[in-house]
Every structure is written in structure tokens, then in C-alpha cells.
KOLKE-605423 format. One record per atom (N, C-alpha, C): atom name; x, y, z. Coordinates in steps of 0.05 Angstrom, whole numbers, plus 5000, padded with zeros to 4 digits. Layout:
BEGIN
site|X|Y|Z
CA|X|Y|Z .
...
This chain:
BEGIN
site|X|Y|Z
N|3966|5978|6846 .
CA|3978|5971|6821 .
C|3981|5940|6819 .
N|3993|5935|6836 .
CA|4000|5902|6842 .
C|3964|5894|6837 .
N|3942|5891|6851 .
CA|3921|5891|6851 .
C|3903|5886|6815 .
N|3919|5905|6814 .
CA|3914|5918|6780 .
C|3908|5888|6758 .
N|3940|5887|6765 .
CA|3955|5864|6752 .
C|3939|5843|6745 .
N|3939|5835|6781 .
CA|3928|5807|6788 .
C|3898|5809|6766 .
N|3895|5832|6776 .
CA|3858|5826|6747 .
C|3869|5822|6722 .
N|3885|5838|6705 .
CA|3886|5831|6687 .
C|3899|5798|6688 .
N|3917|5790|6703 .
CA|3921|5765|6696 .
C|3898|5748|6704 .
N|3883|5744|6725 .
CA|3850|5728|6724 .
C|3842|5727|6702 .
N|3841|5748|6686 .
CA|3825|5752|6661 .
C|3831|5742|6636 .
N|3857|5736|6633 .
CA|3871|5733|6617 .
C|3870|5705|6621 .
N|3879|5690|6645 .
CA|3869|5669|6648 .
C|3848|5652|6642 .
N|3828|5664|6641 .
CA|3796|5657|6638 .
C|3797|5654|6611 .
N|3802|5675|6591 .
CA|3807|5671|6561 .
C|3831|5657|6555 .
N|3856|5637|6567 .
CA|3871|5624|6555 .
C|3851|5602|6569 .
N|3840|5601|6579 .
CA|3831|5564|6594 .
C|3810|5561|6569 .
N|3795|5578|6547 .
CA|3783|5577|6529 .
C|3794|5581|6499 .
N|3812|5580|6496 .
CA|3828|5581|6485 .
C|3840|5566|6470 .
N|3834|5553|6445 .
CA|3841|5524|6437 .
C|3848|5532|6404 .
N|3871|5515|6389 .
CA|3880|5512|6365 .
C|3858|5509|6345 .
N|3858|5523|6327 .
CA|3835|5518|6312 .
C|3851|5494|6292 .
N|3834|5481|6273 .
CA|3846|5470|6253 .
C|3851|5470|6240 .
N|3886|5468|6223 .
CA|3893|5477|6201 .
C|3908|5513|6203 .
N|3920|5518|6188 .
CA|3935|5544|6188 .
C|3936|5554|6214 .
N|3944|5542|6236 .
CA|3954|5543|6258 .
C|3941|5571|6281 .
N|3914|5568|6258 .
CA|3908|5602|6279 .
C|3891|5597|6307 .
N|3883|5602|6319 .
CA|3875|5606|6347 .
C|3848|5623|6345 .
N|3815|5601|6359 .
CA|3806|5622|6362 .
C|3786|5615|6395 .
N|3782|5640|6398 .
CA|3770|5625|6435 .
C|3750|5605|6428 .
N|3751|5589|6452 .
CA|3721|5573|6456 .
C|3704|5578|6480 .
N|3680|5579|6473 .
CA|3668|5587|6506 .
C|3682|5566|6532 .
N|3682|5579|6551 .
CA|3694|5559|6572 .
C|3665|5542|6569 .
N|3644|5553|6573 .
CA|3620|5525|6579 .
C|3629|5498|6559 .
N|3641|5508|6539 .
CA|3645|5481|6511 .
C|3672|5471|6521 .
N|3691|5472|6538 .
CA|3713|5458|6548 .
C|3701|5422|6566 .
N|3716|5407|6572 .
CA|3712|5383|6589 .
C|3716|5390|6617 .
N|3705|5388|6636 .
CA|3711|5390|6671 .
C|3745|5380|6667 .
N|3755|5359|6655 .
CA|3782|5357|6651 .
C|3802|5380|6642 .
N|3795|5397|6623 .
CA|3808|5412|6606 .
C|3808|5440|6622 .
N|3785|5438|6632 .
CA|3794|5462|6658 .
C|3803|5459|6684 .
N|3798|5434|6689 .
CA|3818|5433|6716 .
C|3844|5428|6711 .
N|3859|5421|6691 .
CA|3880|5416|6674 .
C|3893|5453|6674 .
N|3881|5469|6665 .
CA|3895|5490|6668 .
C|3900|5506|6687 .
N|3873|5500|6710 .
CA|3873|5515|6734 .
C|3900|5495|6750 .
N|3901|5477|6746 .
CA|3934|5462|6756 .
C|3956|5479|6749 .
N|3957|5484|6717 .
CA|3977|5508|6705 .
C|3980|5517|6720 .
N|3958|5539|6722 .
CA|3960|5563|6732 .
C|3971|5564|6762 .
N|3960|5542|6771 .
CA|3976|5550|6802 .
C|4003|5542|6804 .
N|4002|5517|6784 .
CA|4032|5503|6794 .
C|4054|5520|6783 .
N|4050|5524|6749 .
CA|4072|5528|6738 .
C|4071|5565|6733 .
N|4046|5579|6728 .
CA|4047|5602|6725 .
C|4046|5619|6758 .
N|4043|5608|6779 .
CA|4035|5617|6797 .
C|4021|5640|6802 .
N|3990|5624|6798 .
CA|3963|5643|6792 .
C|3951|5632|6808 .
N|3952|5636|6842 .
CA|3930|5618|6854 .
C|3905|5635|6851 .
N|3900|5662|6839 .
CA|3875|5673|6836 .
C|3860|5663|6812 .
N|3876|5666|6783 .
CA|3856|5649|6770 .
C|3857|5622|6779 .
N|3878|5610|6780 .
CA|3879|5576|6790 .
C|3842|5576|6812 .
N|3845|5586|6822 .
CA|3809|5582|6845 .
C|3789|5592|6828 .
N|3787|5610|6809 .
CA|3767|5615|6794 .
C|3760|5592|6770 .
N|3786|5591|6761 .
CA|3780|5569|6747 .
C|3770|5546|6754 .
N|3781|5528|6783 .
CA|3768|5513|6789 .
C|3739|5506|6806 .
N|3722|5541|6811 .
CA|3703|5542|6808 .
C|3684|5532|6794 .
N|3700|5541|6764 .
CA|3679|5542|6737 .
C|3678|5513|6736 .
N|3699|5496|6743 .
CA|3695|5468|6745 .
C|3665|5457|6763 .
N|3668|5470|6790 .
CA|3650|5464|6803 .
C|3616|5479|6793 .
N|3624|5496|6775 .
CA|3594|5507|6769 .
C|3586|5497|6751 .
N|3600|5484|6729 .
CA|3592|5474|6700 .
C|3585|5440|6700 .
N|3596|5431|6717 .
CA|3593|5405|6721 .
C|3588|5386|6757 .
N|3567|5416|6770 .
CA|3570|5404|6791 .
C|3560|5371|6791 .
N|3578|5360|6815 .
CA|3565|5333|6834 .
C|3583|5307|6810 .
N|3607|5328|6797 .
CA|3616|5301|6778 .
C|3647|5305|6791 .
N|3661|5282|6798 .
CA|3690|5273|6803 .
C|3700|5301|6806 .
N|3712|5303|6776 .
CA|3726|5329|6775 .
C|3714|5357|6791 .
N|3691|5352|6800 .
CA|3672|5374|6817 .
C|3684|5375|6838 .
N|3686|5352|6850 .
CA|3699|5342|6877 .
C|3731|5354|6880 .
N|3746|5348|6861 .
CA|3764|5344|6865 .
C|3767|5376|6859 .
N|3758|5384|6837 .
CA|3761|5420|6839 .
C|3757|5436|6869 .
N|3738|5427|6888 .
CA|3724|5448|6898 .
C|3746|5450|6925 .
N|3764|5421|6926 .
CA|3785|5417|6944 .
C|3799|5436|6942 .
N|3811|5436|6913 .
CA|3839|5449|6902 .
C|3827|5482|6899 .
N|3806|5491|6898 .
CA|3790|5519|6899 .
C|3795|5524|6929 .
N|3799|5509|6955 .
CA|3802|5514|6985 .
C|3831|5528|6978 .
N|3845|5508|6966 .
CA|3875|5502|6976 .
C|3883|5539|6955 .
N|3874|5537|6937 .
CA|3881|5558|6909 .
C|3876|5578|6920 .
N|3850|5579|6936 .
CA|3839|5613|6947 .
C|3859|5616|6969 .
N|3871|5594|6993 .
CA|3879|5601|7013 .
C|3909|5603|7009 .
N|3925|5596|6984 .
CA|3953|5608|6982 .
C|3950|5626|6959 .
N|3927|5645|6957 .
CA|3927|5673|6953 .
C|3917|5689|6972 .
N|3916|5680|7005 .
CA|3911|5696|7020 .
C|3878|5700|7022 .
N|3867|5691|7003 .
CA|3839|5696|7010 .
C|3830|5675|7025 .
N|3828|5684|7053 .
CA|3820|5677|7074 .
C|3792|5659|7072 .
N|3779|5689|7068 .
CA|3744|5683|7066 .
C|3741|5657|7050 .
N|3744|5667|7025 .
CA|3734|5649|7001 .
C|3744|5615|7006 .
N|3769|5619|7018 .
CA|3791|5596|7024 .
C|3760|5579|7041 .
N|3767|5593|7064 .
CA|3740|5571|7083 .
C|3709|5575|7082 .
N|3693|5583|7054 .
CA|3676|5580|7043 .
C|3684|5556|7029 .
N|3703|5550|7004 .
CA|3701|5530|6995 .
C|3703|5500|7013 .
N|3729|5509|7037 .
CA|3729|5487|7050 .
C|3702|5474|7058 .
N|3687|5493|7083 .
CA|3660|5483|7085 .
C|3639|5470|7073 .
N|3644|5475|7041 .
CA|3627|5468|7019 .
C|3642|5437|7018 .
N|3659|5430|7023 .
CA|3669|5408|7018 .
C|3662|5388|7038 .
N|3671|5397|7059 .
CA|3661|5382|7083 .
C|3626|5379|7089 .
N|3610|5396|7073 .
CA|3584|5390|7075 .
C|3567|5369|7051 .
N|3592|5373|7033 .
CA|3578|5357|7002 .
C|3586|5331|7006 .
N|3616|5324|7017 .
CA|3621|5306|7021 .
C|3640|5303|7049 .
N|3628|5293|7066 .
CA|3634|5288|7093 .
C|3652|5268|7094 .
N|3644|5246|7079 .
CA|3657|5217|7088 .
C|3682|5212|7066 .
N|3685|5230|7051 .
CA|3717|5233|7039 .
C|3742|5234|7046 .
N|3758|5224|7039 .
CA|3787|5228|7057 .
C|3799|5257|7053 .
N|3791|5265|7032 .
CA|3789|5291|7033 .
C|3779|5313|7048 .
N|3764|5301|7074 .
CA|3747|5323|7088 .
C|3762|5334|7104 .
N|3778|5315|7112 .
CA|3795|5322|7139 .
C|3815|5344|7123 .
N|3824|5342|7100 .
CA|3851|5368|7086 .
C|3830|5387|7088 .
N|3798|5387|7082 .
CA|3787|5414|7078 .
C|3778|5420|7106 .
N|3779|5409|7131 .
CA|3774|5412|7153 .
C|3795|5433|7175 .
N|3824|5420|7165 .
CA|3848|5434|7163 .
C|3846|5458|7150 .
N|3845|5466|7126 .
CA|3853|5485|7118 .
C|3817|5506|7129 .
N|3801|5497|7128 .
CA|3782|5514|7151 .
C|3800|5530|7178 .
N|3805|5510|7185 .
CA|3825|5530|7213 .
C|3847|5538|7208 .
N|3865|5522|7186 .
CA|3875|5546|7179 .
C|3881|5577|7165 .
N|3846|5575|7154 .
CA|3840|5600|7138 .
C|3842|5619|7173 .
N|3837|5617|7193 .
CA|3833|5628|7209 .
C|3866|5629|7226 .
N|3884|5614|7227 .
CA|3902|5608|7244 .
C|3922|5629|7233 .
N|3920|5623|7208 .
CA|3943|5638|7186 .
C|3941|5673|7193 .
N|3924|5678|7213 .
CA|3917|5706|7211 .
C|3919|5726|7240 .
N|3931|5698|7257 .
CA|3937|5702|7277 .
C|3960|5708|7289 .
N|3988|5709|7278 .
CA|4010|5714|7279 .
C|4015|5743|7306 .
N|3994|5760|7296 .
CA|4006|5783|7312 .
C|3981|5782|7331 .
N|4006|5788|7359 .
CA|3989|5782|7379 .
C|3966|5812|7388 .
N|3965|5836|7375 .
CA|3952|5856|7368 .
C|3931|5849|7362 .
N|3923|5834|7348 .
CA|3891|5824|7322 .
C|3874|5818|7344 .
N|3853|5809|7328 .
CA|3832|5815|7344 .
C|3833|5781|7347 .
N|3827|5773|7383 .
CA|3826|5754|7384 .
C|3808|5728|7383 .
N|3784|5734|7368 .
CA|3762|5726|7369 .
C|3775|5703|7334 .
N|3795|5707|7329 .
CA|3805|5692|7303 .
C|3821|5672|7326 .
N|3827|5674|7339 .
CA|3849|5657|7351 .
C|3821|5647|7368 .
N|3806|5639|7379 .
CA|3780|5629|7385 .
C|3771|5608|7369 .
N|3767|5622|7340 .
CA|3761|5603|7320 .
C|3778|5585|7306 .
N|3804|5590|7303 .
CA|3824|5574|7299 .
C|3826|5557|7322 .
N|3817|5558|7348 .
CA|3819|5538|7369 .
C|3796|5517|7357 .
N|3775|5523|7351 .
CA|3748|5509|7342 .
C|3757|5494|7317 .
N|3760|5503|7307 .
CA|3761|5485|7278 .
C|3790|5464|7273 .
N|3804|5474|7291 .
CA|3843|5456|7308 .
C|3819|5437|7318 .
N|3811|5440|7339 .
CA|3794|5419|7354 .
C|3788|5395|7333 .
N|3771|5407|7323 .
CA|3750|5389|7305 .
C|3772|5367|7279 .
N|3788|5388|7272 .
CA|3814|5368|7254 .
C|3815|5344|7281 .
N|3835|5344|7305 .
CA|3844|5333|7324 .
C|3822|5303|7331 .
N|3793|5313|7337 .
CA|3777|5296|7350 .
C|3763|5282|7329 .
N|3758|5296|7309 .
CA|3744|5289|7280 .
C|3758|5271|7267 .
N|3788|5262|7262 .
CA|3808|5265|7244 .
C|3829|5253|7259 .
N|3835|5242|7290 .
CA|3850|5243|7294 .
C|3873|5217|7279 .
N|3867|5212|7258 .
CA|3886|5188|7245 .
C|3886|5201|7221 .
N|3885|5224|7213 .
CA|3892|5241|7193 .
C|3926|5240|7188 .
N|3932|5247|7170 .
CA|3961|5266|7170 .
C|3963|5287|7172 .
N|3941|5308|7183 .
CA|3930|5339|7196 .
C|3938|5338|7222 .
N|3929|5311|7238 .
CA|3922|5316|7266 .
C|3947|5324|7280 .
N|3967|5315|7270 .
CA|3990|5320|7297 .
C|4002|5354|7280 .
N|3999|5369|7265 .
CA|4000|5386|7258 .
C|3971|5404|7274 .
N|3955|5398|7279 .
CA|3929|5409|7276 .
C|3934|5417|7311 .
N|3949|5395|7329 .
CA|3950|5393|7357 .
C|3972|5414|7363 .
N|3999|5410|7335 .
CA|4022|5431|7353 .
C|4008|5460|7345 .
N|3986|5468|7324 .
CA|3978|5494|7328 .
C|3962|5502|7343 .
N|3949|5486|7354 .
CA|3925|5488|7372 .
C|3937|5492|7404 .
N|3965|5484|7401 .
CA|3983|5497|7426 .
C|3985|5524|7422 .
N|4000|5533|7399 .
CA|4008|5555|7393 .
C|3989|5575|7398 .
N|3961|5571|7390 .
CA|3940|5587|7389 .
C|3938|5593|7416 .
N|3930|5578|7427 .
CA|3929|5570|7470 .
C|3948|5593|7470 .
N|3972|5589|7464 .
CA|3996|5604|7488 .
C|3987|5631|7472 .
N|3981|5636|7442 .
CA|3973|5658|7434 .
C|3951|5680|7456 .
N|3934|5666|7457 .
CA|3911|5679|7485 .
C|3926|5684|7505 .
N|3943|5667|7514 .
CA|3951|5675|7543 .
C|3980|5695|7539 .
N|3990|5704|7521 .
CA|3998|5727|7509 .
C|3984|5750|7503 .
N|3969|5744|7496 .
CA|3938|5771|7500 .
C|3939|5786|7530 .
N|3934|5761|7538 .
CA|3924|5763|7566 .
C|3948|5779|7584 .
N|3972|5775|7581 .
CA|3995|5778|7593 .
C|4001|5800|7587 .
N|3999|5816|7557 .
CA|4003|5840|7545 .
C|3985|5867|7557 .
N|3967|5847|7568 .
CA|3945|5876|7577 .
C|3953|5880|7607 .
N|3960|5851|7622 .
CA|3965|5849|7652 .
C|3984|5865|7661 .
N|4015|5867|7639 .
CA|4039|5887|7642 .
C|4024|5920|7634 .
N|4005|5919|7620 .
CA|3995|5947|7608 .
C|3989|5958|7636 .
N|3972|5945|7648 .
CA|3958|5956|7680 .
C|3975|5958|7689 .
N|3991|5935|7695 .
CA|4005|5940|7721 .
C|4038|5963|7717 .
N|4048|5968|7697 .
CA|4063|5992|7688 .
C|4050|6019|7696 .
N|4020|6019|7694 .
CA|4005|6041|7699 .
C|3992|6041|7733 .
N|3998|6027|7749 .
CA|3996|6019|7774 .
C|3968|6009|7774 .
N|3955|6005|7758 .
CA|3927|5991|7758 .
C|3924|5961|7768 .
N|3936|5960|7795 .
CA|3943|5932|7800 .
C|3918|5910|7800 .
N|3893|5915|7808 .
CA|3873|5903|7811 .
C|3865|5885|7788 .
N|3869|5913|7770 .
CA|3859|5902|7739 .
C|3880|5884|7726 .
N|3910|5887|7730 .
CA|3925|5871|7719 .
C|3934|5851|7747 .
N|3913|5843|7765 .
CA|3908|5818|7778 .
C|3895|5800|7768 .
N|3875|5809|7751 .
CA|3844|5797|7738 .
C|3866|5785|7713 .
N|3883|5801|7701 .
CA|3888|5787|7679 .
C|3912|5771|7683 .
N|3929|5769|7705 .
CA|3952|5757|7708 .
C|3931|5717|7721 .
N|3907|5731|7735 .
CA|3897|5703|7745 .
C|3882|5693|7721 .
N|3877|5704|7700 .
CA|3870|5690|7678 .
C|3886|5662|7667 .
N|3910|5677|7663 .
CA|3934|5664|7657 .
C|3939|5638|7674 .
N|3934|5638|7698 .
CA|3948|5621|7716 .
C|3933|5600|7717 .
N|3890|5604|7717 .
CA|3879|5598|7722 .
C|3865|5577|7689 .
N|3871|5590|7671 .
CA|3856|5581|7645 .
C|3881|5574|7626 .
N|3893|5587|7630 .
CA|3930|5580|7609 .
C|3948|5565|7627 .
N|3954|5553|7654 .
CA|3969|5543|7660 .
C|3992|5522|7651 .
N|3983|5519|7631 .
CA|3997|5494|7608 .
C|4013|5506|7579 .
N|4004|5537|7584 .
CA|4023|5551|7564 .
C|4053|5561|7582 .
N|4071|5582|7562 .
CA|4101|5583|7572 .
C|4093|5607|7593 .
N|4075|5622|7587 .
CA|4065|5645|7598 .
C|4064|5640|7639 .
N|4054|5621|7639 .
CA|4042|5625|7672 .
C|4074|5621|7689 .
N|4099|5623|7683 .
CA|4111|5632|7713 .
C|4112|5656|7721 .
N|4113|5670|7685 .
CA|4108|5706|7686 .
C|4085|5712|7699 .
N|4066|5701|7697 .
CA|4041|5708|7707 .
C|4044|5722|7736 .
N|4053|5688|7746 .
CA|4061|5685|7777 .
C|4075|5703|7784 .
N|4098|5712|7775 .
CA|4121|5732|7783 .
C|4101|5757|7777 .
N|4095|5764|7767 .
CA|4072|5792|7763 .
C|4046|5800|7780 .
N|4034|5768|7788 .
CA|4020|5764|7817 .
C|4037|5782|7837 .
N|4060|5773|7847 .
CA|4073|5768|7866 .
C|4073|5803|7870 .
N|4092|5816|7842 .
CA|4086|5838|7846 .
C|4063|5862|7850 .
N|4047|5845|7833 .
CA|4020|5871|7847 .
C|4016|5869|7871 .
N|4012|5838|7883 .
CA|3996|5835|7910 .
C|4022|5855|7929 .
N|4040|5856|7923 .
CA|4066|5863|7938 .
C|4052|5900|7940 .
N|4057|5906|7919 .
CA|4049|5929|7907 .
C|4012|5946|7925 .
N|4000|5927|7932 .
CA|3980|5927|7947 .
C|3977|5922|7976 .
N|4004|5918|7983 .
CA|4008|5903|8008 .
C|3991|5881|8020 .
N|3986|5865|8004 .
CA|3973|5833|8002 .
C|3996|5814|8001 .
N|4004|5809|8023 .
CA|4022|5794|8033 .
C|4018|5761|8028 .
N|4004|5756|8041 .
CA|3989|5729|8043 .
C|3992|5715|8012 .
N|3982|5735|7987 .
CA|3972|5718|7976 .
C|3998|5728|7951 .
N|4010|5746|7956 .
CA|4048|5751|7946 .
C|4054|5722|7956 .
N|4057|5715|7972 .
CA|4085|5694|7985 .
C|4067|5664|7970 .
N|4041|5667|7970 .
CA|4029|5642|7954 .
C|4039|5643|7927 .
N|4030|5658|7923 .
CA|4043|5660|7888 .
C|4070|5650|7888 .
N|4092|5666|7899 .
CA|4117|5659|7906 .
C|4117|5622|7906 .
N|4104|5610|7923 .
CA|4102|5577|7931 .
C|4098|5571|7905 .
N|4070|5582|7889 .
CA|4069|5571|7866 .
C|4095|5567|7851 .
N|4111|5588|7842 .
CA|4126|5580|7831 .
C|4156|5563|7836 .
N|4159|5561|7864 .
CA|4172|5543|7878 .
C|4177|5519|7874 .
N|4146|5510|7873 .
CA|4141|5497|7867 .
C|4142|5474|7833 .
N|4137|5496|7827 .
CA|4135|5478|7789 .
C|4155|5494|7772 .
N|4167|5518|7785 .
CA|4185|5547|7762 .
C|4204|5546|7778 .
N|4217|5525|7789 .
CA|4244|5538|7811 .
C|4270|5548|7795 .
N|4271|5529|7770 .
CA|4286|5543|7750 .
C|4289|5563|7730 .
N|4276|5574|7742 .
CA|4262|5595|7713 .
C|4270|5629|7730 .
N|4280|5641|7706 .
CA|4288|5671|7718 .
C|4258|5687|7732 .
N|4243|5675|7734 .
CA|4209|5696|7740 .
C|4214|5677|7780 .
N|4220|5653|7783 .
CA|4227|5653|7810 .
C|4243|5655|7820 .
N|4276|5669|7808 .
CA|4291|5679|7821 .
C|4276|5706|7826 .
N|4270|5722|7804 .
CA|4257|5748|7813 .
C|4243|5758|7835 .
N|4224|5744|7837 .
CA|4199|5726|7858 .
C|4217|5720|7888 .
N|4234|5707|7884 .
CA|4250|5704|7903 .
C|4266|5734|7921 .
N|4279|5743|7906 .
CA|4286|5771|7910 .
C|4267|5783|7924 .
N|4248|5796|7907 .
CA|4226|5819|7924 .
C|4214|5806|7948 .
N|4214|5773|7953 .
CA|4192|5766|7979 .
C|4208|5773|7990 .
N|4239|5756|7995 .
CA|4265|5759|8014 .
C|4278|5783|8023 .
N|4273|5799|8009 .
CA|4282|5821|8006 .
C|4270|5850|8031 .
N|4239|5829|8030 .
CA|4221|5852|8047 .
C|4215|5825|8071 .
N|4235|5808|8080 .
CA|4226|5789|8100 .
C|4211|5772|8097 .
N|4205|5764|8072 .
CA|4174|5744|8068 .
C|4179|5717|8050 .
N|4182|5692|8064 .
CA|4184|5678|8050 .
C|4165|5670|8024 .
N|4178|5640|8016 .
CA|4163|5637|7992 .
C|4140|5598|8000 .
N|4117|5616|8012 .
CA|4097|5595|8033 .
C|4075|5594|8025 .
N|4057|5581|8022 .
CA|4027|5590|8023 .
C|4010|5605|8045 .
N|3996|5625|8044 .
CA|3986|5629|8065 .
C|3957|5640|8059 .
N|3938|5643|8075 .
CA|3915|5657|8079 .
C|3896|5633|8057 .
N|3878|5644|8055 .
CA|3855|5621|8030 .
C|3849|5631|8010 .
N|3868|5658|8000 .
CA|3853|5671|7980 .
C|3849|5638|7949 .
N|3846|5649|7924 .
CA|3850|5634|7893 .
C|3869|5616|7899 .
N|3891|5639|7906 .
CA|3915|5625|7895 .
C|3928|5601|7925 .
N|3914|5604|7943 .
CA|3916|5581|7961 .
C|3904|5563|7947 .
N|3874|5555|7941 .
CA|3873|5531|7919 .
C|3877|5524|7891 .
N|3896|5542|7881 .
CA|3913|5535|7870 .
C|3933|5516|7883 .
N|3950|5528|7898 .
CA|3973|5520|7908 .
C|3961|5490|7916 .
N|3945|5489|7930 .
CA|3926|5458|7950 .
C|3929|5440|7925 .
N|3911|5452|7890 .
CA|3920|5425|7879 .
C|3947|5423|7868 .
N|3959|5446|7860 .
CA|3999|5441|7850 .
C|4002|5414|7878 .
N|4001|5421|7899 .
CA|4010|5395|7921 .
C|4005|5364|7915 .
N|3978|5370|7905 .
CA|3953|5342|7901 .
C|3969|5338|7869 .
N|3988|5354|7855 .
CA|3980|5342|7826 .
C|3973|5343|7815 .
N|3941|5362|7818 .
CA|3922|5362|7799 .
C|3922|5387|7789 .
N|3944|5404|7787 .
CA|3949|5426|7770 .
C|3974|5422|7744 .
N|3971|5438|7721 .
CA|3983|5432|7710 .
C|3989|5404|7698 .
């Protein structure tokens, strides 16, 4: 129903942006959009988004800008406001089609970098639940990048950097969600592989003392001693405050086993660079 609507108002839209006073006895009759100015329609597709809040016609309209008058000013400046129009109606797709079209027509605009941004953000905005498929949170890392290194004297970039964290710790929430899945089901091996993901590739998200404390327990859980009490060091080391190495603490102490490095498994060179520094 809602759906419904929205067409009839697009449509309705399209015939008021053509829509002009005739002369004399005050009557009204359409004009083709083609016979309007690139002004006179980007003028209403502004309406429509600002004051009617229509970002669906608002992007159609400022299509017709870009179709009727491509490669002129107002082309430019429409095909921006067509990123921004499609992507606060949720359309994703269309949102970073136009962006791309912008950044390829004109690269060296100060404008590239807002349509560069809202590229990853057509993708970031869709990442919220850590359920989705994470191949969006991949590409929102790619196109964060490219704002950051591309752009970094933008007014995007330091926006572009705190999501491109968020995204990061997003993966290693993935990662962590499947690691407790296994290891709840005693699948300890398998939620080894994903707890050393975490430790090994996310170390810089909030995720890795859980990791460690979840190490500790499978290898425990396996009677892998050696490389339990490493883990344990790990977090000794860099998590001594954090409730995952009191925990950690408990189960080694608990069964006689301190919190040491031992044997050479991963997580001994791990532990070798936490010493050196060169972790984290």
C-alpha cells in the first residue's frame, strides 16, 4: 500500500515539475518536461526532497535533469543530488550507480569525494545487523578505504575512518558469533579456527580479549594445556583489566595452571610479538 502511494506520488510529481501557469484567466495547462530549463527542474526536484519529502521523485527528477541536458552545470550538479535523493530513499542500488557515474564523469571535482562517500555508504548503511551477509561489510571496507586514502583532506575522511572501524569490529563479530555457535555445541576445533581469526586478523577490534578467553576455553576443553595458559598470557598481558581475564584467570587457576606461555603452538608467536610490541 505504502509502495502504492509512493507511485502515485512519483507520478504526480513528474506532471507538477511540467506544470506551468498558462497566461491570463489563471488556468493551468501541462508542459512537456523536455520544454522546462535544466533550472526549472532541478528547482523542483529540490521541492520535492526538501520541502515535500519526495526523495523518490526528487532522484527521478533530477535524472531527467541529467538526461535532457547531459554534460551541462546543472547535469553535474543534478547527478550529485540524484546519489544523495536515491540514497535517503533507501535505494541502495540506484544511490551507488549514480554515485559511480559521478566519480567517473568527473573525477577531479570536489564533489567526488561526497559521491565517493556515499558509494560506501550505499553499502555501510546495510550493515547494521550482524546476521547479513557479509560480503556488504567487505565492500563498505573498500570504498571507506578509498574515501580515507583518496580524500584524505575531505570533510568525509574522518567520518569515512570512524566507520571503517565499525565495519572491522563488524567482521570480527561475525567471526565471534559463529566461534560461540561451535563451541556451545562442543565443536571446539572449529570454533578454534574462528576464535584465531579474531585474534589473528581483528586484533585491533573490542572483540579479541573474548576471543582469547574462548581460546582458553576450548584448548582447556581439549586438554591443550600448553596453548590454554598461552592464551591466558595473552591476555595478561594487554586485557588484565577486562572481565574475559578475570574469567581466564579462574578456569587456568582453578585446574593448577598458570597464566605463561608455553609450547610453540600460533599463539606462542603471538605472545613472542605482544612482548616485542609488534602486536596490536
Amino acid at each position: 500500500m505504502a509502495r502504492g502511494r509512493r507511485a502515485a506520488n512519483l507520478a504526480a510529481g513528474l506532471v507538477l515539475a511540467a506544470t506551468l501557469a498558462a497566461c491570463g484567466g489563471g488556468r493551468q495547462r501541462e508542459v512537456p518536461i523536455e520544454d522546462l530549463t535544466a533550472e526549472q527542474i532541478y528547482q523542483k526536484a529540490e521541492f520535492e526532497l526538501e520541502t515535500n519529502g519526495e526523495p523518490e521523485v526528487a532522484a527521478q527528477l533530477f535524472s531527467e535533469v541529467e538526461r535532457l541536458y547531459p554534460y551541462s552545470e546543472w547535469a553535474k550538479r543534478a547527478l550529485i543530488m540524484q546519489a544523495f535523493a536515491f540514497h535517503s530513499d533507501r535505494d541502495y542500488e540506484n544511490s551507488r550507480a549514480a554515485a559511480q557515474r559521478y566519480i567517473d564523469f568527473y573525477p577531479a571535482e570536489e564533489d567526488a569525494a561526497y559521491a565517493q562517500y556515499l558509494l560506501a555508504l550505499s553499502y555501510y548503511d546495510q550493515i547494521d545487523d550482524i546476521g547479513r551477509d557479509q560480503g556488504l561489510t567487505f565492500q563498505a571496507l573498500q570504498a571507506l578505504r578509498v574515501v580515507i586514502e583518496q580524500y584524505p583532506d575531505s570533510e568525509y575522511a574522518r567520518s569515512a575512518m570512524l566507520k571503517f572501524d565499525l565495519a572491522f569490529d563488524h567482521l570480527a563479530a561475525k567471526e565471534m558469533e559463529i566461534g560461540r555457535y561451535y563451541l556451545k555445541r562442543g565443536h571446539y576445533s572449529a570454533a578454534i579456527n574462528r576464535f584465531r581469526i579474531v585474534v589473528e586478523e581483528f586484533q585491533t577490534t573490542t572483540h579479541t580479549p573474548e576471543a582469547l578467553h574462548r581460546l582458553v576455553e576450548s584448548y582447556l576443553s581439549l586438554g591443550l594445556t600448553d596453548e590454554a595458559q598461552t592464551a591466558g598470557a595473552i591476555l595478561g598481558y594487554n586485557f588484565q583489566s577486562t572481565e574475559w581475564y578475570q574469567d581466564s584467570f579462574k578456569l587456568l587457576t582453578g585446574r593448577g595452571l598458570s597464566m605463561e606461555a608455553k609450547g610453540d603452538s600460533w599463539l606462542a608467536g603471538v605472545y613472542r610479538q605482544v612482548v616485542k610490541g609488534a602486536w596490536l
